[in-house]
N, C-alpha and C positions, 0 to 999 in steps of 0.2 A: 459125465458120471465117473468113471477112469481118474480122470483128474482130482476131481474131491475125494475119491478113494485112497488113491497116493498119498495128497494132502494128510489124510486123516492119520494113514501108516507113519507120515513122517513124525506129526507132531507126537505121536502115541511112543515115540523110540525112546527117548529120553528118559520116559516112567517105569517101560519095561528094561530097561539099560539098569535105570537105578534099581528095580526091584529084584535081579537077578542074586542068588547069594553071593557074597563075598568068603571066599577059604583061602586057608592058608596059615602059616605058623606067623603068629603077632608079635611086635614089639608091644610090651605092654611097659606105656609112661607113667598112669595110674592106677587105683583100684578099679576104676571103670571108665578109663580112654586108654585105646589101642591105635596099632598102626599093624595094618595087612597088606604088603605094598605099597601102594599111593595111597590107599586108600582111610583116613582118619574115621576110626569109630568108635562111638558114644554108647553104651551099654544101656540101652533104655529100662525103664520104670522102677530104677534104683539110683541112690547115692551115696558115691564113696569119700570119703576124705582128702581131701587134695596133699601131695606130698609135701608142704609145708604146715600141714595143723596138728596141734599137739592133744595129746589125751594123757590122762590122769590113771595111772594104774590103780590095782590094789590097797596098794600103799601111799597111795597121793603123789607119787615120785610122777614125774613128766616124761614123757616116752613118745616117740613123730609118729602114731599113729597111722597117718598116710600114706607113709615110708612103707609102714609095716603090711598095711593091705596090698598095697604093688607087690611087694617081696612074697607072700604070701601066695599071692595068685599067679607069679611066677616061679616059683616051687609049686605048685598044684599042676600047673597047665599051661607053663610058659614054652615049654617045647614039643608044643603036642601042637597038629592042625586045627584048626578053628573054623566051623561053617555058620555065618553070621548073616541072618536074614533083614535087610533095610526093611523100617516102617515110617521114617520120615528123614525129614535134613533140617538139623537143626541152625539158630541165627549164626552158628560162626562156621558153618559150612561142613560139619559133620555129620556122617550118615549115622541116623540110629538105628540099634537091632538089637534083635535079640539072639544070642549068640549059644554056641552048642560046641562039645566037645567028647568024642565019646558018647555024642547020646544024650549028657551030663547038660541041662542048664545051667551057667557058667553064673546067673544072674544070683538065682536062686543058691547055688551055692554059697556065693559071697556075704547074701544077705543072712543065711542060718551059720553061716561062722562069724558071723557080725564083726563084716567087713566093710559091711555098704549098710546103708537104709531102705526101705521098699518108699520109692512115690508115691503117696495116697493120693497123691490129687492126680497124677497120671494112671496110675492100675491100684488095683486091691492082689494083684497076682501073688506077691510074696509078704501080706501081712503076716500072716502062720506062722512064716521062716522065720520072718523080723521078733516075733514074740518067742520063738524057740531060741533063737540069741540071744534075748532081755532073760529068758529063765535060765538058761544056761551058764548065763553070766562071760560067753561066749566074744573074740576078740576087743570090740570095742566097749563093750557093754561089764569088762570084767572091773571097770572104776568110774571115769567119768570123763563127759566129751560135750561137746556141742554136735547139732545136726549138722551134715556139710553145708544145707545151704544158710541154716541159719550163721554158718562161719565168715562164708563169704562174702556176710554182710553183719557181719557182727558188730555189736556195741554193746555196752553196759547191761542193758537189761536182757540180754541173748540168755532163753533158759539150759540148764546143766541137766543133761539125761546121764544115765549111768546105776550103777546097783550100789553104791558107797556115798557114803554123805561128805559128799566132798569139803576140804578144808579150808579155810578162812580165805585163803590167795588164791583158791582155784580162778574163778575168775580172771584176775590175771597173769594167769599161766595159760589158760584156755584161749586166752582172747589173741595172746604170744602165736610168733611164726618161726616153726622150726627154720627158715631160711632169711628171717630178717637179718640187717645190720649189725643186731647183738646175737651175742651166743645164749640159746632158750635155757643155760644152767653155767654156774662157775666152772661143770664140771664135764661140760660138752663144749670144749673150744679147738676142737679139729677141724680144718676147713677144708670140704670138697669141692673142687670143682674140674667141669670136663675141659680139656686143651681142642685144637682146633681137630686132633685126629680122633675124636670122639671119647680118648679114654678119661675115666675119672679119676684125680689126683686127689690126694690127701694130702695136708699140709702142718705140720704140727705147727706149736708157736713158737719152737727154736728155728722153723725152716726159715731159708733165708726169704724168700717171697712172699712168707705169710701176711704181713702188713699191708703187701700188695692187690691181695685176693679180694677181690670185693662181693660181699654177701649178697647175690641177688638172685632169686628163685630162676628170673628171668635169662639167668647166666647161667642155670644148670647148678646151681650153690646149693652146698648143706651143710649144716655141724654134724660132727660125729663125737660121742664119748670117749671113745677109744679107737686106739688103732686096731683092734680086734672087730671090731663093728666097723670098721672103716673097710677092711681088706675082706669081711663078707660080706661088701655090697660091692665087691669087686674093684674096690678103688686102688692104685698102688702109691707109695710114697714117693714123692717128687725127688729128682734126681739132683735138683739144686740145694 
């Protein structure tokens, strides 16, 4: 009896191991995936824009959207500790939770500054917030975008949410990756990218290396408009 008791304890460690909170002050990669240690988390029953997708402002001008939800949420809360409770592990191995800062649901936040989406088909918890963003006209919601995941699978008929009747090209500016192999405007051709000591460079198109830089989300790559958007996302000008 001792013996299947043990048994039992042992198999049981794993769940109580995973369900323990996770704290601590986050690397935040995107609007909703962080790093707390070792530990990769998935900000569950919301979605945010991946730091490659672009959205449609006010004025129909193209602006990295996803960029902008990271940036955002670390000016909010990016040097504060984080108490982030696991509900599941998702397919690529990330814990999801729901995360806490101050008390502050970190989720809920994002999504009434419409910086994320609330998952209907996962929770109904922050529809509210999601429609206090759409009224508000609030981050993403103040022109025009795609849903994140309809981005990540996007094609031609992908519908365009937003408060402005977007312009003739939307579409293909929407369907556009702030980190693809083209610059997402004539007028964003600055190339970021990080070196092996983790800093991010910026590269103008007089720099001597810039031909060499190659655009890939996958390599830590992004266009920037200017050098003044480039040096506050913390990048500095390459020394060559």
């Amino acid at each position: 009896m001792r013996s299947l008791l043990l048994i039992a304890a042992l198999l049981l460690l794993p769940t109580l191991a995973q369900a323990a909170d996770i704290t601590g002050v986050p690397k935040i990669r995107e609007g909703d995936q962080i790093l707390i240690g070792t530990s990769r988390i998935r900000l569950g029953s919301i979605d945010a824009p991946s730091t490659d997708q672009l959205c449609l402002n006010t004025h129909g001008e193209r602006w990295t959207c996803g960029i902008a939800a990271r940036d955002e949420l670390i000016k909010h809360a990016g040097a504060k500790s984080w108490t982030c409770h696991p509900r599941s592990t998702d397919r690529r191995g990330r814990t999801v939770a729901r995360c806490q800062v101050d008390g502050q649901d970190i989720q809920k936040w994002l999504v009434r500054n419409g910086w994320a989406l609330a998952s209907t088909r996962l929770s109904h918890d922050y529809e509210a917030d999601e429609k206090a963003a759409r009224d508000a006209k609030a981050g993403m919601w103040q022109g025009a975008f795609i849903a994140p995941w309809d981005w990540r699978i996007r094609n031609k008929k992908t519908p365009i949410l937003g408060s402005v009747k977007p312009p003739e090209n939307a579409r293909t500016i929407l369907l556009a990756s702030a980190s693809g192999p083209v610059a997402p405007s004539p007028d964003c051709t600055i190339k970021g990218n990080v070196n092996t000591s983790g800093e991010c460079i910026y590269h103008t198109p007089q720099s001597r290396w810039y031909a060499k830089i190659q655009m890939k989300i996958a390599k830590g790559t992004r266009w920037f408009c200017s050098v003044e958007e480039a040096e506050a996302a913390g990048c500095r000008e390459t020394r060559r």
